[in-house]
N, C-alpha and C positions, 0 to 999 in steps of 0.2 A: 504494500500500500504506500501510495508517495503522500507525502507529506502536504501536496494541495488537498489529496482528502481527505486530509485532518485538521485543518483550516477553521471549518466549523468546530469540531473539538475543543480545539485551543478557547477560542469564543466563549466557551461553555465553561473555560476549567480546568480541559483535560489538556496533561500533555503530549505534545504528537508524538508520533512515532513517524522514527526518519524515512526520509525516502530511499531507496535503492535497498530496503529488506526485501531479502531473498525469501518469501513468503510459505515455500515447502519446502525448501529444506528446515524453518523454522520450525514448521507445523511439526516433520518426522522427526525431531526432536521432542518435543512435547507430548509426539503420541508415543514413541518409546518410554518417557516414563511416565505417562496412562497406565499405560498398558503394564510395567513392571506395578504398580498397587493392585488393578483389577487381580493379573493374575497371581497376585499375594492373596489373595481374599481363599481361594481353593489349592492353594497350591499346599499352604499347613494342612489340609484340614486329612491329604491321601498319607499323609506322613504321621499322626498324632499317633498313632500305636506306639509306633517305631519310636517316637520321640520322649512318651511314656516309658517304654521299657528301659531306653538307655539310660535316662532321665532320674529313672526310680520316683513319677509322679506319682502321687497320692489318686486314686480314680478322681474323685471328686473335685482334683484340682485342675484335672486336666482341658477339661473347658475352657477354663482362664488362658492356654493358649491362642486361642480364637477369641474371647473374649473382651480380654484388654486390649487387643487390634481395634474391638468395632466400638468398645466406650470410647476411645480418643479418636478415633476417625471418626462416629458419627458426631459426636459432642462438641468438637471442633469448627468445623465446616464452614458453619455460617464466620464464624469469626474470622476464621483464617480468608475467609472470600472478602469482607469486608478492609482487612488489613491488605490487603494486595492491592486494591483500591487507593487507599491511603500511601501506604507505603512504600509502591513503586511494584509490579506485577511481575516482572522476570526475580527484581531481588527475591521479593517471598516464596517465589518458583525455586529458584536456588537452593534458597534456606532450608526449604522443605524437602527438597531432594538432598541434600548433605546430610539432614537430621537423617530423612530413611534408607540412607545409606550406609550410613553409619551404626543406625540400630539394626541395620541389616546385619553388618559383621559381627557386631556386637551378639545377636543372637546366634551366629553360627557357633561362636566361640563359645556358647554358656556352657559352663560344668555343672549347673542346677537350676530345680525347676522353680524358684522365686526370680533370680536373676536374666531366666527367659523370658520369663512374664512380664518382669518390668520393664525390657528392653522391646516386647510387642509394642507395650502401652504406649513407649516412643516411638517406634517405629508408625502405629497409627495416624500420631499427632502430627508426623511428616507430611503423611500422604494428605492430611486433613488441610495443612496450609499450601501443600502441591497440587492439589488438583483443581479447587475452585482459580487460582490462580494461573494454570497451563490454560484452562479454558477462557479465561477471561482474555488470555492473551491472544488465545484463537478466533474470538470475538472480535477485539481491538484491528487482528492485521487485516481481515475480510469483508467487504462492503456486505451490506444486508443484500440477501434476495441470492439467485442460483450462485455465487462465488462462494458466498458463507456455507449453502445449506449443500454444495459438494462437502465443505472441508465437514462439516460436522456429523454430514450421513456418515464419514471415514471413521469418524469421532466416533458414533453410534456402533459403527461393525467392530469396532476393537474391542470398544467396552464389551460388547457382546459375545465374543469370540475369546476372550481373553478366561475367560473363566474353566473353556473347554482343553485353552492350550497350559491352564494351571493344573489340570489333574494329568494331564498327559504327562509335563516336565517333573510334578510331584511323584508322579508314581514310578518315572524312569531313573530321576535322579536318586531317589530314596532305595529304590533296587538296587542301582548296579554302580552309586557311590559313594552314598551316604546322607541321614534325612538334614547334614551342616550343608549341603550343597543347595539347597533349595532356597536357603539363604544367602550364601556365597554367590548364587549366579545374578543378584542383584547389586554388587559391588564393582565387578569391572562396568557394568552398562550403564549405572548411576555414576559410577567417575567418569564414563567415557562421556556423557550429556552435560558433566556441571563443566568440563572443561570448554570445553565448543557450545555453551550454552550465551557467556557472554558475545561471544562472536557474531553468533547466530541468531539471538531472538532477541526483537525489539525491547524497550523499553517503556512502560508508561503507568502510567501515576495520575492521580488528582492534581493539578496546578495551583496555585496559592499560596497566600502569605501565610495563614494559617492551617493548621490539621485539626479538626475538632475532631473530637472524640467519644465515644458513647458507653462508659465502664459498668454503671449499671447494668444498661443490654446486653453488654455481654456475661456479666457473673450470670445474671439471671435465666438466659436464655440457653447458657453450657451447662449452667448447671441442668436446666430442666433435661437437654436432651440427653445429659448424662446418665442422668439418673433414668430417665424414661428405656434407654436401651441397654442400660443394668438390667432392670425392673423383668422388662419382655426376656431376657437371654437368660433370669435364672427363675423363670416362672413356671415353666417348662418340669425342673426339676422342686423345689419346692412347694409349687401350686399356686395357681392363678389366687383363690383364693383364699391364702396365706395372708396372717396379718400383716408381715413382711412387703408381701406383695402389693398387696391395698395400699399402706403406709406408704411405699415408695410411689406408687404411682399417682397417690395423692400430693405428693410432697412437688413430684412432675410437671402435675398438672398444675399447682398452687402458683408454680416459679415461672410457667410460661404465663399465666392470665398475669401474673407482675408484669412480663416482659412485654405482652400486651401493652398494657397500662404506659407503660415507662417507654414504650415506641412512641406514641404519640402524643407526648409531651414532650418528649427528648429534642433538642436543639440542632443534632447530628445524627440520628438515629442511626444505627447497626443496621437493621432492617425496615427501609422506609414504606411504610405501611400504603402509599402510594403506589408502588410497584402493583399493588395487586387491584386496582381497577384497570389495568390489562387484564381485561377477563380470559384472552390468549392464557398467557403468564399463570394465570391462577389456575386454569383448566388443564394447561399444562402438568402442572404442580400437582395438581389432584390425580391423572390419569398416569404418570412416575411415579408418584406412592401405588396404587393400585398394582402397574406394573411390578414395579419390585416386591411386592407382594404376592402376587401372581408366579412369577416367573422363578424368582430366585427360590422362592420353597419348592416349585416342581423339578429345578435343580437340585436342594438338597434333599426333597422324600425321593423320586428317582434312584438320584445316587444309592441313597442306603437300600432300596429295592433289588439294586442292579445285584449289591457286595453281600445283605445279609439272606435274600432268596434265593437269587440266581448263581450267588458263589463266584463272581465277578471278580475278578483285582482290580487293584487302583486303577495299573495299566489297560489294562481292557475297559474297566468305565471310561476312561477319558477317552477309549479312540470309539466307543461306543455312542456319547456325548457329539463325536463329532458329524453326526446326521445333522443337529439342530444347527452346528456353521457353516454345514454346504449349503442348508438354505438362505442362512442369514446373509454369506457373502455374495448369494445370488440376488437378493434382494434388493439390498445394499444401495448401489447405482439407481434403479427402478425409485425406489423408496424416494430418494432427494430429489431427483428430475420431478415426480409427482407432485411433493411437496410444493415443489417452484410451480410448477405451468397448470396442476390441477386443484386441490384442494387439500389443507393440514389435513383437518374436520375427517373426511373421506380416509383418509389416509391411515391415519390414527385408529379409527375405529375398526377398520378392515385389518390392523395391526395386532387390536386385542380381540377381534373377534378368531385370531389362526392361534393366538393365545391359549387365551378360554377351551377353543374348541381339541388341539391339541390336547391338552391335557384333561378335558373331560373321557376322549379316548383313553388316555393313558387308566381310568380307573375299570378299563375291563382286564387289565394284567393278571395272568393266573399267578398259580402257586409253581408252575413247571412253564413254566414261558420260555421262547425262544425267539429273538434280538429281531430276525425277519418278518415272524409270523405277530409277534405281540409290542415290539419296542419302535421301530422304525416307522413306524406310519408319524405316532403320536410326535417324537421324536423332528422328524420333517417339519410335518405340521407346523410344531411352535419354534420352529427357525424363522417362521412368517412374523417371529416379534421384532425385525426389521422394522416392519410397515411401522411400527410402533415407537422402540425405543428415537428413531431416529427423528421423526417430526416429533416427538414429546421436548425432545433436545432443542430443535428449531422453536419449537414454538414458549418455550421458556424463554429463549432467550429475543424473541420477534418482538419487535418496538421497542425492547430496553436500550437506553443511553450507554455511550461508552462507560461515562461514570459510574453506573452502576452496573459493570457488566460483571465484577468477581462478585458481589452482593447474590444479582440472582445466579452465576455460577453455583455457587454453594448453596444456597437455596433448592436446587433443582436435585442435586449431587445428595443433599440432607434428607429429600422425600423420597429421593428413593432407597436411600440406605435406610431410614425409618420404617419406609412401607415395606421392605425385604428382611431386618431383624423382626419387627410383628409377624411378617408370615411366617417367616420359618419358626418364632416360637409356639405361634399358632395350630400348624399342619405337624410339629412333632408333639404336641401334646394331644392334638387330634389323633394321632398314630399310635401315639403309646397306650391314650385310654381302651380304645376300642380294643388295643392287640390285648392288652392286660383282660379286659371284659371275655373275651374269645377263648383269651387262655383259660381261665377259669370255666367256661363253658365244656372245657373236655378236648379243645381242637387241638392240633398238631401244631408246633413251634412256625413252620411255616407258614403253612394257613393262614395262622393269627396274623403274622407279618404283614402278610400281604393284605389280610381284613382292613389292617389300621390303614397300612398304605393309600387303599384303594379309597376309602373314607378322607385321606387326606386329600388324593385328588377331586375329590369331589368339591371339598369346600373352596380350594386352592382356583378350576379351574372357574367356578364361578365368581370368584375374587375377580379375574380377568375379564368377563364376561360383564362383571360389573361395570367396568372403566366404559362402557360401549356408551350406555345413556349419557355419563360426567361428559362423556366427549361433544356429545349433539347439544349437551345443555349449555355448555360454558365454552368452548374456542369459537373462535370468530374468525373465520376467514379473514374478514372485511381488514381486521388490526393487523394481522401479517400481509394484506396487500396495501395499506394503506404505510408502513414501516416500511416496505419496499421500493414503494414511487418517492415518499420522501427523503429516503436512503438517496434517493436515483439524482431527486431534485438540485439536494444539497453539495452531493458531491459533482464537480466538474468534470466530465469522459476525457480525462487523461489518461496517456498510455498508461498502465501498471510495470513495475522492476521486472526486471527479466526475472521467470524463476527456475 
């Protein structure tokens, strides 16, 4: 993007970002370290036996490997997007890839399971200040309208694909060289990006004499979401309702209606509570929680399907997983072009309908199934969450200001990582009641498995099924064509940097 198309920007606040960036090679920087968090999210999870055993974890404690990940990643998010805003967008891209690179060796290195855990917990809070801010920065280099919505359909198939290439690298690296490599392969490709990061990718920030600040918004708001995805990830095992349980998600909810509160009267708000009469933006926001709700539990009940019925390994789930990326990368292309020249709305909806419908298949899975006759169809099917993730990402971020573009970054990044801890605490305590009910009824170990399973797709794939109305009700075409021409207006048709 040249720096006449930042002209207006400047006007507004924001600082430009120079002319002559080299626009994809920036971008494939930033989606390399997307893509190394995504594929951290699964890539512990094919390893945790392994890591228990060597470890000498306590059962009970082993959770917390995956756990302390998603309290500081999800907890985070909003903040870390707002400070990248303020603070300058490649810097806190930076910072947060050093911290997760760092906690990355850091983990490889543990000789115990406290000092793992604590080193997740950082390693989340990396990705939590890294990722709202890669995007905002992907926002910043690309005009609104088909330029943006190629680069972040790509944004879309990573995210989406990355989950499939984390159990594949987790279950090859853990084989044949150890479960410290699964964290060591995030070291050389985080220092290979912080070096050529300065080189590479723009810079830009809020302009002004002053940086206001919003402290309140933020204790109040991390803390809720802290606590809220504590709450959901040990509710599962102690019980929904647990006074534990209750208590925490009272305490939750108490800190977010503050943060409410304290949005709008705040001077500088964290998150400007404006943002969301883009009913785009909001609809958005609604249909990524639902998604990652949706999606990410029929990735993890699945999984355990594939490992605790079918007797699967890591490595076979993950090349098994890989039906749902030949569609998605099929999509991919299709999906953005549509976006641009036909309709979000359409788009979207047709996104969580291969959703839903996928994975309502998925709940005919026997007890003796076989990956052709009972896995692949369902499997396909919801690689069609293309049609989906991809305009949810567009349309989160259609008519927002440069200035607020890490804000709703993280924003977007928060509902789905929220709507995907609920689900999956959701569909595994739906899976374990019913298996538990089954077992007691007389049935056979498997049997039961797959009872609970299949009961988990059910609710799971109506989760997805849900997002169809949110979609009809709330995106507006009209705000992403109308964010588009002014996009068009504003900026002068000068050539673009060579990329």
């Amino acid at each position: 993007m040249t720096a006449l198309d930042r002209t207006d920007n400047v006007s507004r606040g924001e600082a430009a970002i120079p002319g002559g960036v080299r626009r994809w090679p920036a971008f494939s920087l930033l989606a390399v370290s997307f893509l190394m968090v995504v594929v951290d999210l699964t890539i512990v999870n094919v390893a945790l036996p392994t890591i228990g055993r060597k470890l000498h974890f306590p059962e009970q404690d082993l959770q917390w490997v995956v756990t302390a990940y998603a309290l500081t990643f999800g907890g985070f998010l909003l903040l870390g997007g707002r400070a990248a805003d303020l603070l300058g967008r490649r810097r806190l891209f930076m910072a947060g890839l050093a911290v997760f690179t760092a906690a990355s060796l850091a983990c490889a290195l543990a000789t115990s399971d406290t000092f793992l855990i604590i080193m997740r917990g950082i390693q989340g809070l990396g990705a939590a200040v890294l990722v709202p801010a890669a995007l905002s920065i992907v926002m910043n280099m690309f005009s609104e309208g088909a330029e943006r919505n190629k680069a972040l359909g790509a944004w879309g198939a990573i995210g989406a694909t990355g989950a499939t290439i984390g159990l594949l690298a987790g279950g090859t690296l853990t084989r044949y060289a150890g479960w410290q490599y699964i964290f060591y392969l995030n070291v050389p490709i985080g220092a290979a990006v912080l070096l050529l990061a300065r080189l590479v990718v723009p810079e830009s920030r809020l302009a002004g004499a002053r940086r206001r600040y919003d402290p309140l918004g933020a204790i109040t708001v991390t803390g809720a979401l802290v606590l809220l995805v504590y709450a959901i990830s040990q509710a599962p095992t102690v019980g929904w309702t647990a006074i534990r349980t209750l208590a925490l998600l009272a305490a939750a909810a108490a800190l977010l209606a503050g943060f409410l509160v304290i949005e709008t009267r705040a001077e500088a708000p964290l998150l400007p509570l404006r943002l969301f009469r883009l009913k785009t933006l909001a609809g958005s926001n609604a249909v990524g929680f639902l998604l990652g709700a949706s999606f990410f539990s029929f990735f993890f009940t699945g999984t355990l399907y594939m490992q605790q019925v079918l007797g699967y390994s890591a490595l076979k789930t993950g090349i098994a997983w890989l039906a749902t990326s030949v569609t998605f990368l099929a999509l991919a292309g299709p999906a953005q072009m549509l976006v641009t020249r036909a309709s979000a709305k359409l788009v979207m909806a047709a996104g969580m309908i291969f959703v839903g419908s996928g994975i309502l298949w998925a709940t005919q899975v026997p007890v003796h199934g076989h990956y052709w006759a009972n896995l692949a169809g369902p499997l396909f099917l919801a690689g069609g969450t293309a049609f989906a993730f991809i305009p949810v990402t567009i349309g989160a971020l259609a008519g927002v200001t440069d200035r607020d573009a890490g804000t709703a970054s993280g924003l977007l990044n928060t509902s789905q990582q929220i709507g995907g801890a609920i689900g999956v605490a959701v569909a595994s305590t739906i899976a374990a009641t019913h298996t538990r009910v089954l077992l007691g009824e007389g049935h056979a170990a498997a049997a039961a498995l797959t009872g609970g399973f299949q009961w988990a797709f059910w609710v799971t794939g109506l989760t997805g099924l849900a997002a169809v109305p949110v979609t009809f009700l709330l995106i507006r075409r009209t705000e992403i064509a109308t964010a588009v021409a002014t996009a068009r207006q504003q900026k002068p048709p000068v050539p673009a940097p060579a990329d």
